[in-house]
C-alpha positions in Angstrom: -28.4 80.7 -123.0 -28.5 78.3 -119.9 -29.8 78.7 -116.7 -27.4 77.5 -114.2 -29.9 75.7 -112.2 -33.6 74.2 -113.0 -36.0 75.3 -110.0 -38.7 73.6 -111.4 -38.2 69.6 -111.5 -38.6 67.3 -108.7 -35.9 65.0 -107.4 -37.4 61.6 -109.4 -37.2 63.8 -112.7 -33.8 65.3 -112.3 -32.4 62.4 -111.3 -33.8 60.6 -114.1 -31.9 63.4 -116.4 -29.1 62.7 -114.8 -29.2 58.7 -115.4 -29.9 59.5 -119.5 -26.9 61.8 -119.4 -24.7 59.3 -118.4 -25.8 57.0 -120.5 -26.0 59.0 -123.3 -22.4 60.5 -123.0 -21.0 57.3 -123.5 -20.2 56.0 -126.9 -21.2 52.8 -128.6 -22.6 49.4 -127.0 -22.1 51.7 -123.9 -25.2 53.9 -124.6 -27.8 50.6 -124.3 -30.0 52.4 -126.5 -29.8 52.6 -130.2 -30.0 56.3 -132.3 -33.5 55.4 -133.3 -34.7 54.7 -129.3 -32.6 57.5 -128.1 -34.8 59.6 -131.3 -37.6 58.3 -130.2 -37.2 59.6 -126.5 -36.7 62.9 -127.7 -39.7 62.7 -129.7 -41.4 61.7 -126.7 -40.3 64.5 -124.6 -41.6 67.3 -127.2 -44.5 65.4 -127.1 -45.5 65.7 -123.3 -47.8 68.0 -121.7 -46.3 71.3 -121.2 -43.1 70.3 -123.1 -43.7 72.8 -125.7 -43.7 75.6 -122.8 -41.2 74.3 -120.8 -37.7 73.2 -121.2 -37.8 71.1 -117.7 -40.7 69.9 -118.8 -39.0 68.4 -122.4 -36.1 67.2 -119.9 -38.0 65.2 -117.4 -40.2 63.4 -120.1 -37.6 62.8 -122.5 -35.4 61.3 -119.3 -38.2 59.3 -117.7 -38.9 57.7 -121.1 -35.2 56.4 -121.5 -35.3 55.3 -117.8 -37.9 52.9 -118.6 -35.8 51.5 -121.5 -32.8 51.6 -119.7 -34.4 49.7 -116.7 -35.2 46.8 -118.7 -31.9 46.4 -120.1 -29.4 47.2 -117.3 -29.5 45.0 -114.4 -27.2 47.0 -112.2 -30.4 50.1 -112.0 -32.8 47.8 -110.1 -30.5 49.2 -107.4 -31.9 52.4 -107.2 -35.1 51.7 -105.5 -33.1 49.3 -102.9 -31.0 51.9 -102.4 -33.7 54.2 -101.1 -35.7 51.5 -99.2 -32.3 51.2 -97.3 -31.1 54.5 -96.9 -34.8 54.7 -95.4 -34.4 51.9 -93.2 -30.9 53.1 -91.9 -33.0 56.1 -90.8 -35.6 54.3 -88.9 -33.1 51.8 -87.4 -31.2 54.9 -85.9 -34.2 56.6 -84.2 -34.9 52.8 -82.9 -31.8 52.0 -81.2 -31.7 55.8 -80.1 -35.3 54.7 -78.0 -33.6 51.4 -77.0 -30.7 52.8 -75.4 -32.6 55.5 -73.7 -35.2 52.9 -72.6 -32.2 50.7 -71.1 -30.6 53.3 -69.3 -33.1 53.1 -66.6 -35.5 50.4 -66.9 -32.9 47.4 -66.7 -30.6 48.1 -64.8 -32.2 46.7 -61.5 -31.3 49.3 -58.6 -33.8 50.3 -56.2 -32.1 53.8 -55.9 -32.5 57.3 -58.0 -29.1 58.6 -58.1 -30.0 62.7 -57.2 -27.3 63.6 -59.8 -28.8 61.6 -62.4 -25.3 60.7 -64.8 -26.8 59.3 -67.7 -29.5 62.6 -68.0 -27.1 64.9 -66.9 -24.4 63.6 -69.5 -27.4 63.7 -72.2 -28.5 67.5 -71.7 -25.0 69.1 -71.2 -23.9 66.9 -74.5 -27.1 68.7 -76.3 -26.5 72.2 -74.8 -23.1 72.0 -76.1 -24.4 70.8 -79.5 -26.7 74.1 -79.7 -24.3 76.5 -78.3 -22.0 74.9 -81.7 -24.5 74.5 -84.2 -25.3 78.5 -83.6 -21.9 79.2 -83.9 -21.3 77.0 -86.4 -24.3 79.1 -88.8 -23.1 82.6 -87.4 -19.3 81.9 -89.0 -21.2 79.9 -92.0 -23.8 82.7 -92.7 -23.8 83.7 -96.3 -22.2 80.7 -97.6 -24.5 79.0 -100.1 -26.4 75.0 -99.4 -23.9 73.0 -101.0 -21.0 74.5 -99.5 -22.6 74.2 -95.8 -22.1 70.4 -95.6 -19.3 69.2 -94.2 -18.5 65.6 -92.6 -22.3 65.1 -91.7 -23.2 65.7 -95.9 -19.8 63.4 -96.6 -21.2 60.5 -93.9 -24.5 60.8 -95.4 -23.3 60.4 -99.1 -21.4 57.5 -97.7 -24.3 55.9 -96.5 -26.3 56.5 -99.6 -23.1 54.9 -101.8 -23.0 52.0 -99.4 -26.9 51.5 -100.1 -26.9 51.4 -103.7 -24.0 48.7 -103.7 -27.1 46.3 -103.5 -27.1 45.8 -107.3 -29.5 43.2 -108.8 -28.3 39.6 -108.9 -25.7 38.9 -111.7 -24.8 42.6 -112.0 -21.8 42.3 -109.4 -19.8 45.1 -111.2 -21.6 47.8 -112.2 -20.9 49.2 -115.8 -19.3 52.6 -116.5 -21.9 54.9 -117.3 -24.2 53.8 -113.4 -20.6 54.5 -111.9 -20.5 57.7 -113.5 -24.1 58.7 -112.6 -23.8 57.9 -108.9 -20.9 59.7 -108.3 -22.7 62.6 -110.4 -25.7 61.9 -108.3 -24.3 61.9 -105.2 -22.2 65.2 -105.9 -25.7 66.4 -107.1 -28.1 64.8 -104.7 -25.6 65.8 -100.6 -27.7 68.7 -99.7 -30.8 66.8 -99.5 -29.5 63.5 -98.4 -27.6 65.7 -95.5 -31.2 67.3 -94.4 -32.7 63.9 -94.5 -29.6 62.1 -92.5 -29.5 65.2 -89.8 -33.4 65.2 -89.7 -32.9 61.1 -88.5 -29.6 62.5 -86.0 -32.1 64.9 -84.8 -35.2 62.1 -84.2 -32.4 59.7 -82.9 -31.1 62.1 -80.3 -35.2 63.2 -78.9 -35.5 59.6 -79.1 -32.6 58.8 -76.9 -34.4 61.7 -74.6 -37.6 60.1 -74.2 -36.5 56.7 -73.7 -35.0 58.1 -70.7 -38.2 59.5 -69.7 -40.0 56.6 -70.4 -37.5 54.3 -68.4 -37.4 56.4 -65.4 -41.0 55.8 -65.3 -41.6 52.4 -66.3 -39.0 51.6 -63.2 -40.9 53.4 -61.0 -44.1 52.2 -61.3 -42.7 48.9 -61.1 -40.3 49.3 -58.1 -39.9 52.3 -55.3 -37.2 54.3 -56.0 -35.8 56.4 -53.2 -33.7 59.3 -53.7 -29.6 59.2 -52.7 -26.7 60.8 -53.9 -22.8 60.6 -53.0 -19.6 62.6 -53.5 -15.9 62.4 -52.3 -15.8 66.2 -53.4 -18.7 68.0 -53.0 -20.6 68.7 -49.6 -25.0 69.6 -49.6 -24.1 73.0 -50.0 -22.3 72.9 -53.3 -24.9 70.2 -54.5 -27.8 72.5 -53.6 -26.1 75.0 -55.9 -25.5 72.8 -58.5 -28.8 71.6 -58.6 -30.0 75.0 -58.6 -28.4 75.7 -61.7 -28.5 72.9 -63.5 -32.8 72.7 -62.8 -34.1 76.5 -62.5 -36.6 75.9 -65.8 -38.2 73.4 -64.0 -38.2 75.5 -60.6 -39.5 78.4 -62.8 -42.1 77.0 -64.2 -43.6 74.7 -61.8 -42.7 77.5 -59.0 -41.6 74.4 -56.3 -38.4 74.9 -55.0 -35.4 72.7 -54.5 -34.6 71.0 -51.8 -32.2 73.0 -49.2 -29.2 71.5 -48.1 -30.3 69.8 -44.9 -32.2 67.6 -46.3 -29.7 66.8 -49.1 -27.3 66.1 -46.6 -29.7 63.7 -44.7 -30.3 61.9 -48.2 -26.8 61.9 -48.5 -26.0 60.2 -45.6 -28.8 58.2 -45.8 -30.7 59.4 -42.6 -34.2 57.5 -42.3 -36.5 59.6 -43.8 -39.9 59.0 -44.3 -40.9 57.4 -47.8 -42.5 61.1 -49.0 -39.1 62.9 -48.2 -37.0 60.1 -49.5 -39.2 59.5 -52.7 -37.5 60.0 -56.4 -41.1 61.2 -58.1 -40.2 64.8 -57.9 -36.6 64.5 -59.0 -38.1 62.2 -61.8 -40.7 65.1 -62.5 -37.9 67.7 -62.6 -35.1 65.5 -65.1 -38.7 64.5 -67.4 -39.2 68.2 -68.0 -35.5 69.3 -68.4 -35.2 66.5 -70.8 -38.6 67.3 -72.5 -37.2 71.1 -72.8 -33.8 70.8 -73.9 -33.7 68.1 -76.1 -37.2 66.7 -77.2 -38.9 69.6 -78.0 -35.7 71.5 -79.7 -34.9 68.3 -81.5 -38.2 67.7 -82.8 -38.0 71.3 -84.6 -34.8 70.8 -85.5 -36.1 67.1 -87.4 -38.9 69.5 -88.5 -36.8 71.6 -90.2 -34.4 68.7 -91.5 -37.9 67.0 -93.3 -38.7 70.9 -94.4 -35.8 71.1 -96.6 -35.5 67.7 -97.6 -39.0 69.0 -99.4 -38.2 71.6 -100.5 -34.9 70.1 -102.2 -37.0 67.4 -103.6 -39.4 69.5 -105.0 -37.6 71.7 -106.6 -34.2 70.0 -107.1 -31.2 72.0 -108.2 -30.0 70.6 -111.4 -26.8 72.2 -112.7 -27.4 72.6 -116.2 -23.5 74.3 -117.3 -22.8 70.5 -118.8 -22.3 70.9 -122.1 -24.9 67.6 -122.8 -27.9 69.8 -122.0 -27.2 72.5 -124.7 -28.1 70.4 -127.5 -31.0 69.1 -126.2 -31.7 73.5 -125.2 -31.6 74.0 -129.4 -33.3 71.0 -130.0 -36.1 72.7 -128.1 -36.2 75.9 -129.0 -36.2 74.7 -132.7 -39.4 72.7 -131.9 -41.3 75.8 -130.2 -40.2 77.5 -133.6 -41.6 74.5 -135.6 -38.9 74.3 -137.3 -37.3 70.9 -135.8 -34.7 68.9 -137.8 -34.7 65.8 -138.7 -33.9 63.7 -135.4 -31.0 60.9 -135.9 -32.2 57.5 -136.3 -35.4 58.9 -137.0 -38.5 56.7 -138.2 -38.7 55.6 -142.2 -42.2 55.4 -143.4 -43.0 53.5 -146.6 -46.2 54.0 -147.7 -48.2 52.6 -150.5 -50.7 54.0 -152.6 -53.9 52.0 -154.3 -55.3 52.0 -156.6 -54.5 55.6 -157.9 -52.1 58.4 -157.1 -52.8 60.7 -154.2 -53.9 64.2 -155.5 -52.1 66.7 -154.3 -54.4 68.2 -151.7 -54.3 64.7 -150.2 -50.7 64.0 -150.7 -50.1 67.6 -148.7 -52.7 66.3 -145.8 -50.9 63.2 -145.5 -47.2 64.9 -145.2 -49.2 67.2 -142.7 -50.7 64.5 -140.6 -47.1 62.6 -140.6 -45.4 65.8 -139.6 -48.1 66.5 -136.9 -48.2 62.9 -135.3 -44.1 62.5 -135.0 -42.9 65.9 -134.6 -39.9 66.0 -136.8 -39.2 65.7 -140.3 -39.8 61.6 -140.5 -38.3 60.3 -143.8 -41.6 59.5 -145.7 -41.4 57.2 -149.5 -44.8 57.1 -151.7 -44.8 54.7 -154.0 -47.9 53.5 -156.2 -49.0 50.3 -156.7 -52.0 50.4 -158.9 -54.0 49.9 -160.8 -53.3 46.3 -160.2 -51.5 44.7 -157.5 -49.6 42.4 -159.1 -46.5 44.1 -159.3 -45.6 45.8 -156.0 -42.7 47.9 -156.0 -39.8 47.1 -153.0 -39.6 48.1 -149.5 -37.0 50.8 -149.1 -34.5 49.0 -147.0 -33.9 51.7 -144.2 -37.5 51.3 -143.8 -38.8 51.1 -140.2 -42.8 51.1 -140.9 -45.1 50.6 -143.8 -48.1 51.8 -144.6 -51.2 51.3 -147.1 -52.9 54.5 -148.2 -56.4 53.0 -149.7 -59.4 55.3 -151.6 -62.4 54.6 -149.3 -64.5 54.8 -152.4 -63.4 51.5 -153.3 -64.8 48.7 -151.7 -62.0 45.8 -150.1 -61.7 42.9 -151.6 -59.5 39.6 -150.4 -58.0 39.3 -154.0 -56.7 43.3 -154.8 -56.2 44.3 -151.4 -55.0 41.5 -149.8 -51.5 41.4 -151.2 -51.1 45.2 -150.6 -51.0 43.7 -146.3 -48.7 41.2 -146.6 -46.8 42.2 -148.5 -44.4 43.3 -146.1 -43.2 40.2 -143.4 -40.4 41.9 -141.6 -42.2 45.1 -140.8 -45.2 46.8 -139.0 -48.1 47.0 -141.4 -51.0 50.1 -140.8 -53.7 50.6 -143.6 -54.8 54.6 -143.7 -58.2 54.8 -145.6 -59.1 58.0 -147.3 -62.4 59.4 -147.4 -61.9 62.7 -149.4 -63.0 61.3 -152.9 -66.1 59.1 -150.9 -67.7 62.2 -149.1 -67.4 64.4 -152.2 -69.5 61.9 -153.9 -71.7 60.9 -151.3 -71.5 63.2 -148.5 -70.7 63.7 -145.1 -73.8 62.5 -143.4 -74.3 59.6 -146.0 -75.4 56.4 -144.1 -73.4 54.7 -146.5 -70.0 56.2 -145.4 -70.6 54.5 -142.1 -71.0 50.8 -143.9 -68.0 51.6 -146.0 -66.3 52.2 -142.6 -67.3 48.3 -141.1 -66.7 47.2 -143.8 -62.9 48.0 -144.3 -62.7 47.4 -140.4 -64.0 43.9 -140.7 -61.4 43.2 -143.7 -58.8 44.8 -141.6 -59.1 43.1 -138.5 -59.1 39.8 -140.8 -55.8 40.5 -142.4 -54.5 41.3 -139.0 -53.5 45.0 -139.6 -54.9 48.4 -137.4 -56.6 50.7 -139.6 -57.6 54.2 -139.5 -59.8 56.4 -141.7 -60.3 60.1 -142.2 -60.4 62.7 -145.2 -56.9 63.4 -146.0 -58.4 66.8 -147.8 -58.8 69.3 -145.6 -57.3 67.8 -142.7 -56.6 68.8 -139.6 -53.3 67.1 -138.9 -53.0 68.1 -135.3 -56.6 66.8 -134.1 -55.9 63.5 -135.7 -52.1 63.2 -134.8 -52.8 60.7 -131.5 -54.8 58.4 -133.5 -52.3 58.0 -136.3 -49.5 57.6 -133.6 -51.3 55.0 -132.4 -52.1 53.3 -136.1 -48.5 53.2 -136.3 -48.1 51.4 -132.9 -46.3 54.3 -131.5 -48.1 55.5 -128.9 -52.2 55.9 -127.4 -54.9 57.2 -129.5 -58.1 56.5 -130.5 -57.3 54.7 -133.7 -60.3 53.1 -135.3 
């Protein structure tokens, strides 16, 4: 059975599965990839690190490996990575022009005078103490409801913003094909909860930066000009100012323990009575609207961004990928046949033709060769023996479904341009590896001969003359698994150690 939900792949690798799935799901020239590369990316999968243990593990792998084909042969992905850059930039543009307009409230607009009520820093703290009092409402009537059902027209903007990003396809891909369509819509659908948490952690960094530009501007223009205090109503008189101030300031009164002005001498700033430059002086006001600002909106904002960047990280580390589609339970058997070693044969699966000279394989070594195929591709690879000895002068056909070929020599013998030569080029349309074995040579000579060593050059010399990799190793009591990277990599299929 299927977990509803992987908890352990990151963002990169689920959306990667998400990208093979909706490629894969197509049919035909649609899929890119043939059934031999889409084989081989499963092979690749089982072969990871931890694949064996972990189905996310097989998942990721397999999916990162047909990302890297599909990038080189579909244009329209190169968006991906613009897409992020911009939905990143978007971000940083937000916070910037939240600065700017802050900044510009004060600094620039070229008055000499501190208006007592403040507008612009009033309008900006009662607009974020309404925002709280909402937002804890908002998660009182919403508590219990899961992530994804939590976002609302902020997730919906910030999907919108993503899809507006990833429009920057690559040049000449002005139409995307079917199966990108289908995985950003799937990826978006997948991917709101966590662009939501990064789009209200910017909202959240916009909004302190709004509240600091202020701060900033009021004092940039006062150390530049002197700004005296003033203030003026058609409906409100000192007294009900006094109060109003009163109420709208008592943190700051609180904590810095100096009190308001009383209504005299708001009355006499008011009406503009010549008071001395002390009395009439906007630095305390200034004080006072710098730590309201600091207390209701910087500081709670910056958790709140906080939080917004927590989640993000936690979504991205451990991404929720729905796994109820019935593309994944395949790939669930697939894998659970391979922890049971006993895989099927994979479609489109590799063809090895090997040949055999001078003599027949005995059947300890025929068994260690089967063994060391099985072991270095992981499935049930179609493998043809075919002898060409004694002499090479009559070479038996290529299979035609084959997709490699490879020379199975006796190390006992020694190479030679005239017998052996044939045996490597014979083959023009296909891969050519030479396998040397060194069961019948160590019987004879030993394992710690000297002269197993100069056998060894001397093949190698003769191989890398003919143009072909070549590996050699005692097909008779192998161990398949300790010498699977090194034959992977004879065949050109992947790293080893391949002599």
């Amino acid at each position: 059975m299927l977990r509803a939900v992987v908890s352990r792949m990151n963002l990169e690798a689920a959306r990667a599965v998400l990208l093979a799935r909706s490629f894969e799901s197509r049919q035909g020239a649609a899929r890119v990839l043939d059934e031999r590369e889409w084989a081989d990316c499963t092979r690749a999968g089982l072969a990871a690190p931890g694949a064996a243990e972990s189905f996310e593990v097989f998942l990721a792998a397999r999916a990162a490996a047909v990302g890297a084909r599909l990038q080189q042969r579909e244009p329209a992905l190169s968006c991906l990575p613009l897409a992020d850059a911009s939905f990143r930039r978007a971000q940083s543009v937000l916070v910037g022009l939240g600065l700017l307009a802050g900044l510009g409230t004060n600094l620039f607009n070229g008055s000499d005078r501190f208006n007592l009520f403040a507008p612009g820093v009033v309008a900006v703290l009662i607009w974020n103490l309404v925002f709280f009092a909402a937002l804890l409402m908002r998660a009182i009537l919403r508590r219990g409801q899961t992530e994804r059902r939590r976002v609302g027209r902020v997730g919906r903007f910030a999907v919108w913003l993503a899809s507006q990003a990833q429009r920057r396809l690559a040049p000449g891909a002005a139409t995307p094909p079917p199966a990108v369509v289908d995985f950003l819509q799937d990826w978006h659908a997948a991917a709101r909860p966590l662009l939501t948490a990064r789009f209200l952690s910017a909202l959240h960094l916009a909004s302190a930066a709004l509240a600091l530009g202020l701060i900033a501007g009021m004092y940039g223009r006062g150390l530049v000009a002197e700004y005296r205090v003033t203030w003026g109503s058609t409906f409100i008189d000192a007294g009900q100012a006094q109060a109003w101030l009163a109420t709208l300031l008592w943190p700051t009164t609180a904590l810095t323990g100096i009190p308001l002005p009383d209504s005299t001498t708001l009355d006499a700033l008011r009406h503009d009575t010549r008071l001395s430059a002390a009395a009439a002086s906007a630095a305390p006001w200034i004080h006072r609207y710098a730590l309201m600002l600091g207390l209701v909106v910087v500081l709670p904002r910056l958790l709140l961004a906080l939080f917004g960047r927590w989640q993000a990280a936690r979504l991205w580390a451990n991404f929720p990928l729905p796994l109820a589609d019935p593309y994944f339970a395949p790939l669930a058997r697939l894998h659970a046949a391979a922890q049971a070693r006993a895989l099927p044969p994979l479609t489109g699966h590799l063809q090895l033709a090997a040949m055999v000279f001078p003599r027949a394989l005995s059947t300890p070594a025929e068994a260690g060769l089967r063994a060391l195929v099985a072991a270095a591709l992981g499935d049930a690879v179609a493998l043809t023996l075919d002898e060409a000895g004694p002499a090479a002068e009559h070479l038996p056909p290529t299979p035609p479904a084959s997709t490699h070929a490879l020379v199975v020599c006796d190390l006992a013998s020694t190479p030679e341009a005239d017998t052996h030569g044939p045996l490597l080029r014979r083959e023009t349309r296909l891969p050519v590896a030479l396998l040397l074995d060194e069961s019948r040579f160590r019987e004879r000579f030993g394992e710690g001969s000297a002269r197993l060593a100069e056998r060894r050059d001397g093949w190698r010399r003769f191989a890398a003359a003919a143009g072909v990799r070549v590996l050699s190793l005692p097909l008779v009591g192998l161990e398949p698994h300790a010498h699977a990277a090194a034959f992977r990599a004879l065949l050109g299929l992947g790293e080893g150690a391949a002599p």
